[in-house]
PAGU-845091 format. One record per residue (C-alpha): residue number from 1; residue in three letters; x, y, z. Coordinates in steps of 0.05 Angstrom, whole numbers, plus 32768, in hexadecimal, padded with zeros to 4 digits. Example, Ala and Ser with C-alpha at 12.3 -4.5 7.8 and 13.67 -1.06 7.14 Angstrom:
% residues 2
<r><pos>1</pos><code>ALA</code><X>80F6</X><Y>7FA6</Y><Z>809C</Z></r>
<r><pos>2</pos><code>SER</code><X>8111</X><Y>7FEB</Y><Z>808F</Z></r>
% end
This chain:
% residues 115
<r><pos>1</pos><code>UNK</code><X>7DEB</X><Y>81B2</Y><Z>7CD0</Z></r>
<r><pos>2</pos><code>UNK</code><X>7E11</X><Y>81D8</Y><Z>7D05</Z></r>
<r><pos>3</pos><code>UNK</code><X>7E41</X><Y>820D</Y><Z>7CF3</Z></r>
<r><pos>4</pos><code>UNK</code><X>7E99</X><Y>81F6</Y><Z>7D02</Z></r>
<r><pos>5</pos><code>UNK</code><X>7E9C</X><Y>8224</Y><Z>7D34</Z></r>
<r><pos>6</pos><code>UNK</code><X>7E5E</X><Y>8211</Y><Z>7D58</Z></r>
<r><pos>7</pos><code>UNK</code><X>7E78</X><Y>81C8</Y><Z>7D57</Z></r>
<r><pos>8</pos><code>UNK</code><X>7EC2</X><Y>81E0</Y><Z>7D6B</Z></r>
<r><pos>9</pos><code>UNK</code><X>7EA6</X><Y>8213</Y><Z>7DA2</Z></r>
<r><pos>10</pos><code>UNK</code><X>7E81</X><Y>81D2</Y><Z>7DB8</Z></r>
<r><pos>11</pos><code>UNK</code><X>7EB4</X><Y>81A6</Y><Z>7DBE</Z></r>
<r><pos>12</pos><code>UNK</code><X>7EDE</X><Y>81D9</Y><Z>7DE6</Z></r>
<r><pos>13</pos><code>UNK</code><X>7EB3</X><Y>81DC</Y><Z>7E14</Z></r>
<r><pos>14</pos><code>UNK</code><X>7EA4</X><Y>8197</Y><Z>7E20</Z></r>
<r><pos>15</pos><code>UNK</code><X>7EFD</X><Y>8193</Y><Z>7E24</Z></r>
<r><pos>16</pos><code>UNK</code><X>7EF8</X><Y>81C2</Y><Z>7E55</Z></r>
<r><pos>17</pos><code>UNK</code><X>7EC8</X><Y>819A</Y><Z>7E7F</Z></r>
<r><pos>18</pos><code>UNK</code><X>7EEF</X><Y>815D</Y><Z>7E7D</Z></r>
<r><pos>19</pos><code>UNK</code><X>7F2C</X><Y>818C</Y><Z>7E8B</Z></r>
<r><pos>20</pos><code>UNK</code><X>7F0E</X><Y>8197</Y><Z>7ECD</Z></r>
<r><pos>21</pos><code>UNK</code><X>7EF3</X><Y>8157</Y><Z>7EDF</Z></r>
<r><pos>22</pos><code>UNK</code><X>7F39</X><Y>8134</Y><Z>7EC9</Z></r>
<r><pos>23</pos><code>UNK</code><X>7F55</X><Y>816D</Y><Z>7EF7</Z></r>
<r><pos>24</pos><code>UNK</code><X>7F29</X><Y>8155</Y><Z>7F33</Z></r>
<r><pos>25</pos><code>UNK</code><X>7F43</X><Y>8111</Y><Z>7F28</Z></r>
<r><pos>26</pos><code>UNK</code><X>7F88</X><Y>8120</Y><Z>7F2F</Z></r>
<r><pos>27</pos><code>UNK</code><X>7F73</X><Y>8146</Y><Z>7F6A</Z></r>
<r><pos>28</pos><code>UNK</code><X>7F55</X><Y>8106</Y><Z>7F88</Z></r>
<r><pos>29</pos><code>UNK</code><X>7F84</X><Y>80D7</Y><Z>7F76</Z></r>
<r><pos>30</pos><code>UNK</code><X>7FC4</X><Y>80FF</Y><Z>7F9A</Z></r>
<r><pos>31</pos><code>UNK</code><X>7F99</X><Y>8105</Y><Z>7FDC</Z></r>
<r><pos>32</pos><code>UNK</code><X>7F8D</X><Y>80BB</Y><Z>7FD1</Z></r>
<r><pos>33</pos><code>UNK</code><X>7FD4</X><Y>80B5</Y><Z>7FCE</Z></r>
<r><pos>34</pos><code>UNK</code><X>7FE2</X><Y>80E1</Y><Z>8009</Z></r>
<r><pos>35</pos><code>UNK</code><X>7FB0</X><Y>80BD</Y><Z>8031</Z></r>
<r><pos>36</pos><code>UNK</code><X>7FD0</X><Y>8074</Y><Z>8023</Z></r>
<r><pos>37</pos><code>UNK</code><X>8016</X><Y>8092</Y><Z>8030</Z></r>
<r><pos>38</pos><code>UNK</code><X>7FFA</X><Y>80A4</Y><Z>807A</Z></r>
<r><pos>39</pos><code>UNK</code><X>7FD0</X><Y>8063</Y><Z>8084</Z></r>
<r><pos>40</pos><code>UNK</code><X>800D</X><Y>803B</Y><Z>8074</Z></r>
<r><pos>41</pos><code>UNK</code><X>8038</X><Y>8063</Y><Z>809E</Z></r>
<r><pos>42</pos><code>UNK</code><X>8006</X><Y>805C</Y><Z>80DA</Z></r>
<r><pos>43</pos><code>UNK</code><X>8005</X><Y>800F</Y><Z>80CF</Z></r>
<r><pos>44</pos><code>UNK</code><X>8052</X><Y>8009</Y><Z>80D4</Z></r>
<r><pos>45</pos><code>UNK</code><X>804C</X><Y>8038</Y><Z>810F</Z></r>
<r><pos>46</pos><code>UNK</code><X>8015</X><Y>8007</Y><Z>812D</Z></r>
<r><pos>47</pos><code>UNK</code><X>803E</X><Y>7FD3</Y><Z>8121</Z></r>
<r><pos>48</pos><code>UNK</code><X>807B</X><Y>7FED</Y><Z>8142</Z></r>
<r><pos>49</pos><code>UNK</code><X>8057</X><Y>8007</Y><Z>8178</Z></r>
<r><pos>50</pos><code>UNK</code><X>802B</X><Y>7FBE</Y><Z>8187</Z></r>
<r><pos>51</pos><code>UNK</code><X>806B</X><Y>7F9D</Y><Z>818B</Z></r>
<r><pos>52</pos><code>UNK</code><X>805E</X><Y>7F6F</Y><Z>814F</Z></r>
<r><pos>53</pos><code>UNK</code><X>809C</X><Y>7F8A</Y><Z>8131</Z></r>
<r><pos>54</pos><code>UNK</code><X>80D1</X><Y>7F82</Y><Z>815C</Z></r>
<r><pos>55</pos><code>UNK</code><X>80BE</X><Y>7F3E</Y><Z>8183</Z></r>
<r><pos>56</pos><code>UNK</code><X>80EB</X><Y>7F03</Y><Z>818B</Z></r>
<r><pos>57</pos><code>UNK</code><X>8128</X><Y>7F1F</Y><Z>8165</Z></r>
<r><pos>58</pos><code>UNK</code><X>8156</X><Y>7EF7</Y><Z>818C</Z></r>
<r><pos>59</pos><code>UNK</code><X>8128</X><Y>7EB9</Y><Z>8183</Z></r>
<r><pos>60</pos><code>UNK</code><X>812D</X><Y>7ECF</Y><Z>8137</Z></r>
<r><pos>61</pos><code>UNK</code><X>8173</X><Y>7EE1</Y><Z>812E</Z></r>
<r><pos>62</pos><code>UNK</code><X>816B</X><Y>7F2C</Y><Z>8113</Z></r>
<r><pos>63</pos><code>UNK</code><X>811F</X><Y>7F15</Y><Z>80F0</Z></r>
<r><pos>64</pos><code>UNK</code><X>810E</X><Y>7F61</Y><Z>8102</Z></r>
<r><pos>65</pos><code>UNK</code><X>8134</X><Y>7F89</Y><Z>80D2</Z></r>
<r><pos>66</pos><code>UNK</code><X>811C</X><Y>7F5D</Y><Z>8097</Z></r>
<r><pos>67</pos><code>UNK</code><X>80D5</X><Y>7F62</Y><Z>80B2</Z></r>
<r><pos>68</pos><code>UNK</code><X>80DF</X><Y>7FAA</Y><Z>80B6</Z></r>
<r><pos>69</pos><code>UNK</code><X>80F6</X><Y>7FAB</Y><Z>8076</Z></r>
<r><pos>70</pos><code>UNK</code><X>80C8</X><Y>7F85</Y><Z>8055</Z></r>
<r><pos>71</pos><code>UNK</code><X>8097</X><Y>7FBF</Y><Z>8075</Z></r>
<r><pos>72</pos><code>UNK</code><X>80BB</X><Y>7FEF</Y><Z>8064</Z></r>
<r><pos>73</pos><code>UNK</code><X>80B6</X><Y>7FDB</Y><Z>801B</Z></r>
<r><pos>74</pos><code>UNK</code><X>806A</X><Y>7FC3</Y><Z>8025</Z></r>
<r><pos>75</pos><code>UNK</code><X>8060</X><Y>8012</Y><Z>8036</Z></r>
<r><pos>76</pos><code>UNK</code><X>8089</X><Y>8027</Y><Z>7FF8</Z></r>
<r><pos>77</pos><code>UNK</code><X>8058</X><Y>8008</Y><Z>7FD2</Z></r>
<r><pos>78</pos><code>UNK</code><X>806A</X><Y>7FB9</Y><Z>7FC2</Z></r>
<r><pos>79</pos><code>UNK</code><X>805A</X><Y>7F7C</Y><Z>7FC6</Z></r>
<r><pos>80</pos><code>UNK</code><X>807C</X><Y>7F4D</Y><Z>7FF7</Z></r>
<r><pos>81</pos><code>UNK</code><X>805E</X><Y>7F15</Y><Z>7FF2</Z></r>
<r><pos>82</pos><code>UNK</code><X>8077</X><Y>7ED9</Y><Z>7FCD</Z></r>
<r><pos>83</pos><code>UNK</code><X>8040</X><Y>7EDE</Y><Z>7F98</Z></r>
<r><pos>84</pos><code>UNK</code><X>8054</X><Y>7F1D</Y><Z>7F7F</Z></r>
<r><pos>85</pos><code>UNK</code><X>8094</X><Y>7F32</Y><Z>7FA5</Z></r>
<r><pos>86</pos><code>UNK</code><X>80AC</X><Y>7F74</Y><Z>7F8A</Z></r>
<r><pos>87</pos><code>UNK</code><X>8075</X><Y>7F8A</Y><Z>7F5E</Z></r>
<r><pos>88</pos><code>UNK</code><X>804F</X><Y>7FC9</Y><Z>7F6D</Z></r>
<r><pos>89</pos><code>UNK</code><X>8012</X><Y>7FC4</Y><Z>7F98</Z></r>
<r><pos>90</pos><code>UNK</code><X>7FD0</X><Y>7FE0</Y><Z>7F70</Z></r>
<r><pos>91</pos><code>UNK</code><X>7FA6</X><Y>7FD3</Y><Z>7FAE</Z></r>
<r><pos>92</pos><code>UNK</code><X>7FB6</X><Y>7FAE</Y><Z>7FFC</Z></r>
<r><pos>93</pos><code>UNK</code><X>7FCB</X><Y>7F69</Y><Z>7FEB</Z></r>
<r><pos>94</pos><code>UNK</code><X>7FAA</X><Y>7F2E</Y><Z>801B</Z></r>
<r><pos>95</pos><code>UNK</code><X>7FEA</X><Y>7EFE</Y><Z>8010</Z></r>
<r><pos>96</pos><code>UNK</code><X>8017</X><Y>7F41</Y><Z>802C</Z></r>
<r><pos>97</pos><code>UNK</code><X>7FE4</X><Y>7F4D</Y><Z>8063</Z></r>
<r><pos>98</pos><code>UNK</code><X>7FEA</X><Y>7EFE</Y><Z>806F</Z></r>
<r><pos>99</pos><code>UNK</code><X>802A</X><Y>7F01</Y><Z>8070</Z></r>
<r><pos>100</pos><code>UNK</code><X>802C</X><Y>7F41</Y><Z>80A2</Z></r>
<r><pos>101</pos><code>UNK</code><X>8002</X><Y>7F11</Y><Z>80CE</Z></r>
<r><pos>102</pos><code>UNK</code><X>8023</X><Y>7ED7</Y><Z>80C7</Z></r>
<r><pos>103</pos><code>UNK</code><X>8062</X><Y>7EFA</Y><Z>80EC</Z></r>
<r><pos>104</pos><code>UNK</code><X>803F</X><Y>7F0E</Y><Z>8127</Z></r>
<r><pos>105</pos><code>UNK</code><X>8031</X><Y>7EC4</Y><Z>8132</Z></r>
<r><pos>106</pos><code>UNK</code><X>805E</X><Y>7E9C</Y><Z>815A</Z></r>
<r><pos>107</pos><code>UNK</code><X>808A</X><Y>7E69</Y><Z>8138</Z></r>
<r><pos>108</pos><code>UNK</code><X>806C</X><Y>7E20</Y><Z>813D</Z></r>
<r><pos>109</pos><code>UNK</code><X>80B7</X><Y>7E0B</Y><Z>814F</Z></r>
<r><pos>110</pos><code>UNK</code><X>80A8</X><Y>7E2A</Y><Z>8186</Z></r>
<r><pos>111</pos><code>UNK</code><X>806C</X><Y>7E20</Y><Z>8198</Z></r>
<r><pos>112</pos><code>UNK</code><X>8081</X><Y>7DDA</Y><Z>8196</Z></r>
<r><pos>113</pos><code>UNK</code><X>80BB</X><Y>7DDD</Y><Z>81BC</Z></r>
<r><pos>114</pos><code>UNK</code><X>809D</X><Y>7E04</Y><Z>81FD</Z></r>
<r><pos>115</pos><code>UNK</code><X>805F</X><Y>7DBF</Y><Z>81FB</Z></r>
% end
């Protein structure tokens, strides 16, 4: 049988290691975070600078500041769609993206008013 201190000198060293490596995933994870902090900031800046924020606010009645706030909360980091509205986003959603999408489109009213 080993000796204590072999086994405790052991096991320090093999805390040490995972020390490190739990040090390099802290590392990664805050330039993850960094990086998604930019990317979302670049999409709201694409979207502004497209025009799909900003279009038909008279048709709308004032529809851009809520979409912009709905973005603007998007980019802090929730949800805004109606499946989980307000909960905080692990991951991109599909339904928010959908959602994003789905107020670029024209309105059917009118669509079906202009036929």
């Amino acid at each position: 049988m080993q000796s204590f201190y072999k086994l405790t000198k052991d096991m320090e060293v093999k805390l040490h290691a995972l020390l490190a490596e739990m040090q390099e995933l802290k590392n990664k994870a805050r330039e993850l975070e960094e990086e998604n902090t930019r990317l979302r900031q670049e999409l709201a800046n694409a979207y502004r600078e497209k025009g799909i924020i900003g279009a038909g606010s008279e048709e709308t009645g004032g529809m851009d500041t809520g979409f912009l706030n709905l973005l603007g909360l998007y980019n802090q980091g929730f949800h805004i769609c109606n499946l989980h509205f307000g909960r905080r986003l692990m991951e991109d959603c599909l339904f928010c993206m959908a959602f994003f999408r789905k107020g670029n489109e024209p309105a059917v009213g009118r669509i079906k008013s202009e036929i």
